[in-house]
C-alpha positions as CSV (number, residue, x, y, z in Angstrom):
1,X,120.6,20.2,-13.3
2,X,119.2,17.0,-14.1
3,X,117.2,16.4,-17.2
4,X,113.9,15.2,-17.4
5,X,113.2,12.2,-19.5
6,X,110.2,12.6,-22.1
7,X,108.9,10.0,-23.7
8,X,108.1,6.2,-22.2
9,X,108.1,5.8,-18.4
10,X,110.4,4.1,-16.6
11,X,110.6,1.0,-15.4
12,X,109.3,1.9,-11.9
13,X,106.7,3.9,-13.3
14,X,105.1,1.2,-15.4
15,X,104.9,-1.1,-12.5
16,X,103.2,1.6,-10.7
17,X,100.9,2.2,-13.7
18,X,100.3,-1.8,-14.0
19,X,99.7,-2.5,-10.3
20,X,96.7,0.3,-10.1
21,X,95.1,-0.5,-13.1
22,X,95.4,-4.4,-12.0
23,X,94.0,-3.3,-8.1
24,X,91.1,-0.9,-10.3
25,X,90.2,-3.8,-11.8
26,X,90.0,-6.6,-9.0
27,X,88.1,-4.1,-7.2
28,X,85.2,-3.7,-10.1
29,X,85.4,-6.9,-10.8
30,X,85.0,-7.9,-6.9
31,X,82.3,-5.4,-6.5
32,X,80.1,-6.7,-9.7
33,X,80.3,-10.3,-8.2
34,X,78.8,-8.9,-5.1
35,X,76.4,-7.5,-7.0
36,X,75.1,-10.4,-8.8
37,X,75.1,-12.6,-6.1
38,X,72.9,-10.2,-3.9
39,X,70.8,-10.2,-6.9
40,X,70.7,-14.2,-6.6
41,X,70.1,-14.2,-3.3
42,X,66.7,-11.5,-3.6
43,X,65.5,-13.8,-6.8
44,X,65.7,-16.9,-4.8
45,X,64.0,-15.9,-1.5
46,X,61.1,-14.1,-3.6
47,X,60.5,-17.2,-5.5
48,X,60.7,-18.9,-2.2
49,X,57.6,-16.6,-0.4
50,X,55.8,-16.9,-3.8
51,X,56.0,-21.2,-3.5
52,X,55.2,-20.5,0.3
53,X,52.0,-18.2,-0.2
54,X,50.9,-20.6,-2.9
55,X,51.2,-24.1,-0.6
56,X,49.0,-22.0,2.1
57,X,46.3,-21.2,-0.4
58,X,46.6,-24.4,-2.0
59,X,46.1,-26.1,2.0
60,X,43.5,-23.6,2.7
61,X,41.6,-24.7,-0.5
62,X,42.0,-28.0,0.6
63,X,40.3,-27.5,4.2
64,X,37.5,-25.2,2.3
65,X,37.1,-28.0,0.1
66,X,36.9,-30.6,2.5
67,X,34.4,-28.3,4.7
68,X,32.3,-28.3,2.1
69,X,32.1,-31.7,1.2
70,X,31.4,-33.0,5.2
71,X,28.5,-30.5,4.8
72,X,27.2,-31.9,1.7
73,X,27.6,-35.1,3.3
74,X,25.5,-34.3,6.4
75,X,23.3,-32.3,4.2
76,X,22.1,-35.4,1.8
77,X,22.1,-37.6,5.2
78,X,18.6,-38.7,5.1
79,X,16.3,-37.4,7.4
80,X,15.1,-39.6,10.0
81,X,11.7,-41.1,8.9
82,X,9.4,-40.2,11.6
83,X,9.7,-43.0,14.4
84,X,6.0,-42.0,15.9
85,X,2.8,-41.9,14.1
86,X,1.0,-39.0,15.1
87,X,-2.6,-40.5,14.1
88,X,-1.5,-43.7,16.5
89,X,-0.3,-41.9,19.3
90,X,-3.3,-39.8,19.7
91,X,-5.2,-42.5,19.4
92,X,-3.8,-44.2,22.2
93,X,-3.9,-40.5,24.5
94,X,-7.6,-40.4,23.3
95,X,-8.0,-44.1,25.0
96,X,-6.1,-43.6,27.9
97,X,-8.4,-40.3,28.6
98,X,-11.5,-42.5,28.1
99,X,-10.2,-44.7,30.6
100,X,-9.4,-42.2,33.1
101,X,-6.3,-42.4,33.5
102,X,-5.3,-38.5,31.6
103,X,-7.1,-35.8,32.9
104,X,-8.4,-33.0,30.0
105,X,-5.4,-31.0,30.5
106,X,-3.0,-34.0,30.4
107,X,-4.5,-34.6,27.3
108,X,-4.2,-31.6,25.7
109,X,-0.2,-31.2,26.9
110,X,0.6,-34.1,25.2
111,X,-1.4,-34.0,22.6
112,X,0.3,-30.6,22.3
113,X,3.4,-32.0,22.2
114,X,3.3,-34.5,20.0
115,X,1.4,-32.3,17.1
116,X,4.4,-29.6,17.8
């Protein structure tokens, strides 16, 4: 019968020992890189939407912005002065009426017209 060695390993069982504990590690090690970069890769796109989402609101400011100024701008546009002076005009309605050339209700349309 053959005896059994106690004590240390052999040679072929410490290479054995060795070579899993060597593959054990590469795998960990392999799998915590994958990890990390994964990691990366989220952080990097989420700070890429966040610069996105605040270049939109910083157009859309922009365009409110600019809205609001061309409507200022039309606002403080001054009015145009009356080009027609009532008093004058009717005037001139009341004199062609006295010389017959507007009927009453002629008269009264434009005169109408002109005070509306």
């Amino acid at each position: 019968m053959m005896r059994r060695r106690v004590g240390r390993p052999g040679l072929v069982g410490t290479m054995a020992r060795t070579a899993v504990v060597a593959g054990t590690a590469t795998a960990v090690s392999g799998g915590m890189m994958r990890h990390a970069n994964n990691k990366a890769n989220q952080q990097a796109e989420a700070e890429a939407y966040e610069q996105q989402q605040q270049q939109q609101q910083y157009e859309q400011q922009a365009a409110a912005q600019q809205a609001a100024a061309q409507q200022a701008a039309a606002a403080a546009a001054p009015a145009p002065a009356a080009s027609v002076d009532i008093v004058s005009e009717i005037k001139k309605l009341g004199d062609l009426k006295a010389a017959g050339l507007l009927t009453d209700e002629e008269f009264a349309a434009a005169k109408a017209k002109l005070l509306a």
